[in-house]
C-alpha positions in Angstrom: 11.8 -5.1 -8.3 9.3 -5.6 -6.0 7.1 -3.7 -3.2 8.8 -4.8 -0.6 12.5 -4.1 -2.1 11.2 -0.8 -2.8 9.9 0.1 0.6 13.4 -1.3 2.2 15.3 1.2 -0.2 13.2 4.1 0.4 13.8 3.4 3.9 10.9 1.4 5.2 7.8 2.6 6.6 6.0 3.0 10.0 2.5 2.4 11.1 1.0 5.9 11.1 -3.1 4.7 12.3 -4.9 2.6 14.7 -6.2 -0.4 13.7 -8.5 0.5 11.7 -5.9 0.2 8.5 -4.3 -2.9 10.3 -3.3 -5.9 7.6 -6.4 -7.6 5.6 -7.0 -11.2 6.2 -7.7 -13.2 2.8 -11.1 -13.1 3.4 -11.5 -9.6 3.8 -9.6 -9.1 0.6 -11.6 -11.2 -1.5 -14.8 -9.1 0.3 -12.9 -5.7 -1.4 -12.7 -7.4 -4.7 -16.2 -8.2 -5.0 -17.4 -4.9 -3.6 -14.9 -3.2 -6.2 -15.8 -5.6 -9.0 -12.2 -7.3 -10.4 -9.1 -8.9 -8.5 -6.3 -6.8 -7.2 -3.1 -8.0 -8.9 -1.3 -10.8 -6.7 1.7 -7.9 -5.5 -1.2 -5.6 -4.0 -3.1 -8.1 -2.3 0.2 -9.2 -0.8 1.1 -5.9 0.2 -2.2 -5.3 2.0 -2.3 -9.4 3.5 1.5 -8.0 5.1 0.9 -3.8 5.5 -2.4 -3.1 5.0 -2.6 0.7 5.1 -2.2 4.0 7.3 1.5 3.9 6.8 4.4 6.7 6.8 7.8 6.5 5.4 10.5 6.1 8.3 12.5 8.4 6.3 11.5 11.6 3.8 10.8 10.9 0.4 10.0 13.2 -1.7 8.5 13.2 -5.5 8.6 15.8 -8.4 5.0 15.9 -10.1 5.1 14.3 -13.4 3.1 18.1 -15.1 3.0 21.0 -14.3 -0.6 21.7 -14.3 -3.2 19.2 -14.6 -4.6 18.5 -17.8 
């Protein structure tokens, strides 16, 4: 499965921010890589190239915590 199925069956999401998290050209990705020192893998780059960030779910989803306390 991939990011985008995933996002369609937890409902989709919604831009939640201004611009400022508005979807990366391929340029400004590569920038990110160098700054952070290794390439993103090919389905996050994709999803930041289409998304890029600030986003809500359209609908709740909610998560359990994988611990109980931190370790």
């Amino acid at each position: 499965m991939n990011y985008q199925d995933e996002l369609q069956r937890l409902g989709g999401v919604t831009r939640a921010t201004a611009d400022a998290f508005a979807p990366l050209d391929p340029f400004a990705i590569r920038q990110l890589e160098r700054r952070i020192g290794f390439e993103l893998p090919e389905d996050y780059r994709d999803f930041l190239a289409r998304l890029g960030g600030g986003l809500n779910f359209k609908e709740e989803v909610a998560s359990e915590p994988l611990r109980d306390r931190p370790e």
